[in-house]
N, C-alpha and C positions, 0 to 999 in steps of 0.2 A: 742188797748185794750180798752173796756169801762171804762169809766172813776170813776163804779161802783166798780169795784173790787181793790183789796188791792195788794201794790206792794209790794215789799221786804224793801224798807227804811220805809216801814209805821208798819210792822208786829212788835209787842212787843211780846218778849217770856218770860217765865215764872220767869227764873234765866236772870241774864246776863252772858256773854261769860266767865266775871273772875270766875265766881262762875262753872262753867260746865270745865272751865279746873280745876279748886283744886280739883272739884268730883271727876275727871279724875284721877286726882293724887292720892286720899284718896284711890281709888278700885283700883290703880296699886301700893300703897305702902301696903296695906291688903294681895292682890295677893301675891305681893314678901313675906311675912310673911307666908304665908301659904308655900306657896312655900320653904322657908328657914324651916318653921317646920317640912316638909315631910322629908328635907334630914334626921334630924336626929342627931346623932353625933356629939353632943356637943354644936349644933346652937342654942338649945334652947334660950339663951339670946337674941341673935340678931333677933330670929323670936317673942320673947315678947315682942322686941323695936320695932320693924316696927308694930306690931299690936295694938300699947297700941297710936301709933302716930299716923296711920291711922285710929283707932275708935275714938279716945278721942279728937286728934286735928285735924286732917285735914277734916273731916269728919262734922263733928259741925261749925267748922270755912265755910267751903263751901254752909253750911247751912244757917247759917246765917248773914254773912257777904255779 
């Protein structure tokens, strides 16, 4: 390989790895909420918990931490 190009322990990404799993988690705890919204049926609560935690904390905390 020329010794011009960039390897994989050299490359910096944007976030670090802690930060892109919590996204991870923020868009699969949102998901579930949405998801728990559709069923209906009394979930309402539990689909404003998981929504009120993946916009408000986990979401922001991935952001900026």
């Amino acid at each position: 390989m020329p010794p011009n190009l960039p390897t994989d322990q050299g490359q910096q990404t944007l976030f670090p790895r802690r930060n892109v799993i919590l996204f991870a988690v923020a868009l699969a705890t949102v998901g579930a909420g949405y998801a728990v919204l559709s069923l209906g049926s009394g979930s309402a609560e539990a689909a404003s918990v998981l929504l009120v935690v993946g916009y408000c904390v986990l979401l922001p905390f991935a952001l900026i931490a």
